[in-house]
N, C-alpha and C positions, 0 to 999 in steps of 0.2 A: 608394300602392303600397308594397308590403313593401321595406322595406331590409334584406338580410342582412349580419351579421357574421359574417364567419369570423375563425380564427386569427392569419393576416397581417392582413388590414382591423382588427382589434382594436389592431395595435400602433400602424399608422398613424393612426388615429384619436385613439389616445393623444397622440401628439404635435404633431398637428396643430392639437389642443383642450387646449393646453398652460396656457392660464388662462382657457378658456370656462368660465363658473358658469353659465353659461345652457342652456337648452335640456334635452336627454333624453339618458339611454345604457342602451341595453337592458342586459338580463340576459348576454346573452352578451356580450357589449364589454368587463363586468367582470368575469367570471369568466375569459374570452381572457387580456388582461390580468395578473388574477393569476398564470394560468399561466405567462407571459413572464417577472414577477418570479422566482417560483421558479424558470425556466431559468438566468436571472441572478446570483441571489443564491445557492442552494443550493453550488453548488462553491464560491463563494467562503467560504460558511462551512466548506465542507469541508477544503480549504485551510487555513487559519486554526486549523483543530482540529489537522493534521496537521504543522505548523507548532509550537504548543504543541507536540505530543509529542517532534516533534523534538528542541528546545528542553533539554525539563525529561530527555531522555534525554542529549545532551549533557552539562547538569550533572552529571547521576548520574554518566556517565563520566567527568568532569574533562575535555570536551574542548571545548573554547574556539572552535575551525572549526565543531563542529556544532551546539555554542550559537548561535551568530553565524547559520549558517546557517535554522535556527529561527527566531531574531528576524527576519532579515531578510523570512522568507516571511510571519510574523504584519503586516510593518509595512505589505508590501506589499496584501497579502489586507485589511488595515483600510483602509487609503486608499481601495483600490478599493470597498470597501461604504460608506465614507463618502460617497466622488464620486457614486457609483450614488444611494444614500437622498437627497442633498441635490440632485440632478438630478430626480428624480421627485416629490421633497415635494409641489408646488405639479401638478402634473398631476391625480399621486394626489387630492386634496382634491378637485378640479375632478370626476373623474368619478365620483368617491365621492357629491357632491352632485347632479350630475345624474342618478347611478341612487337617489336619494330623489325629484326631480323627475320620475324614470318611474315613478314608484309613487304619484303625486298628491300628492306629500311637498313643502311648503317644505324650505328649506336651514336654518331655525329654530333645530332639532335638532343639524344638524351642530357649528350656530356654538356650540351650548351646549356638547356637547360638546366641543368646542375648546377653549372657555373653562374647562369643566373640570380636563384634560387639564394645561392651563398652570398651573393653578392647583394643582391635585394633584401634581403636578410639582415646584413650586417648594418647597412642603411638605417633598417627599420631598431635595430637594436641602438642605434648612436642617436638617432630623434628618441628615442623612451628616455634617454637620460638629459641630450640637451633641452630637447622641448616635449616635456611628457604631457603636456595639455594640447600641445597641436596649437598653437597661438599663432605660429608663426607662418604668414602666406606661403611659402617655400619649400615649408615641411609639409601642409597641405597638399601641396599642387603634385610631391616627388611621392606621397604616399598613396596619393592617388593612381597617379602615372603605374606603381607599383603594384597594387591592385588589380589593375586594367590590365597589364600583365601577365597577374596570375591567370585571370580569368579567358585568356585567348588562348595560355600555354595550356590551360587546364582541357578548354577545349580539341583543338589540338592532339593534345593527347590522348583523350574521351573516344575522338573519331579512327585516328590510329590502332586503338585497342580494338576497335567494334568492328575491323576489317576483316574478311575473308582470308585465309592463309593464300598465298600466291603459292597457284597449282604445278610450277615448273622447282624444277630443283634449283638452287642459286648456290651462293658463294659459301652460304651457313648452313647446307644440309638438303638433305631433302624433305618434302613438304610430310611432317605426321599425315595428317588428312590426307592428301590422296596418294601418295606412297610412291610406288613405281606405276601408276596408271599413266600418269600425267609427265611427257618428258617431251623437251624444244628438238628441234632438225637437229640440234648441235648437240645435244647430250645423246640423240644415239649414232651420232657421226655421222662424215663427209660420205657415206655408201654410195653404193650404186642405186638407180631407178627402182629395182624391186625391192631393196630397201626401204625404199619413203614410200615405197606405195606401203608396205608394211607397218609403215607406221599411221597413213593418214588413217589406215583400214582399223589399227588398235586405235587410233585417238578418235576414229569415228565411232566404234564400235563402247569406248570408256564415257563418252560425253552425259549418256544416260544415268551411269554409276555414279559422275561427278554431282549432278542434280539430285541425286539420290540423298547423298550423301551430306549435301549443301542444306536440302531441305531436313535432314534428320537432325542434325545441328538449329537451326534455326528453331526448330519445336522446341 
């Protein structure tokens, strides 16, 4: 049976499967989700921008109350995005991995890119102190490289999350979205002939529900 996600069930689920790696999360669960982030994070970056201008207006005018006041909105506005990112890290990964898992995906991928990530990372942390102007052709050319990087993983990733949940039940569960409509020769066994007629007759008779269903989503 179909399990929908709405808006609310998306955040609940989030924290509920706070270090499940297991199992499925539709398409909507993660894109829910992302929304949530951006309700959460966006002001605070706004915040934090409006805070800087405070800040460096202050300066400009020599006034000491409005500098202070500035800093203190940037210090607050950064804890809170700190608290928020280091609260979600490990959720985030979790359903980031199981919408690879709806899409017939190991978590294979994820982990490499992880490994990646930390790796590129530490790179970019050791050029800030040896060469923090970038002077050097080599730290160029390896910060670039790493870049480039990000930007094909990011994609990648981008097209991954935006995929349809694979309608067949696999190794990590069965499909939320189409439930027990959708099942392979082999999930309902080696039967006899009026058995798979049985079945082309339901998976002919579901094909409508699944477009249904497909396009209820997509709106």
């Amino acid at each position: 049976m179909e399990r929908k996600i709405g808006f609310v069930e998306a955040f609940k689920l989030f924290w509920k499967q706070y270090v499940n790696f297991k199992g499925r999360s539709r398409r909507s669960e993660y894109w829910f989700m992302t929304l949530w982030h951006l309700i959460f994070m966006v002001p605070a970056f706004i915040v934090n921008i409006i805070g800087l201008f405070i800040m460096i207006f202050g300066i400009s005018v020599s006034s000491n109350v409005t500098s202070a006041t500035g800093l203190i909105i940037i210090f607050v506005s950064s804890i809170y995005i700190f608290i928020y990112g280091l609260a979600t890290l490990i959720p985030n990964y979790a359903i980031y991995i199981r919408r690879f898992h709806d899409t017939g995906r190991s978590m294979l991928i994820p982990l490499i890119f992880l490994g990646i990530y930390i790796v590129t990372y530490s790179f970019i942390l050791v050029f800030n102190f040896t060469d923090p102007d970038y002077i050097n052709g080599s730290t160029i050319i390896t910060i670039i490289i790493i870049y480039v990087l990000y930007f094909v993983m990011g994609i990648y990733n981008l097209v991954i999350c935006c995929l349809d949940s694979e309608r067949k039940m696999n190794k990590y569960g069965q499909s939320h979205k189409y439930g027990s409509f959708y099942q392979t020769n082999q999930s309902k066994g080696n039967g006899n002939t009026s058995s798979n007629d049985n079945f082309i007759v339901e998976d002919s008779n579901s094909e409508q529900r699944f477009k249904r269903l497909s396009e209820q989503e997509d709106k």
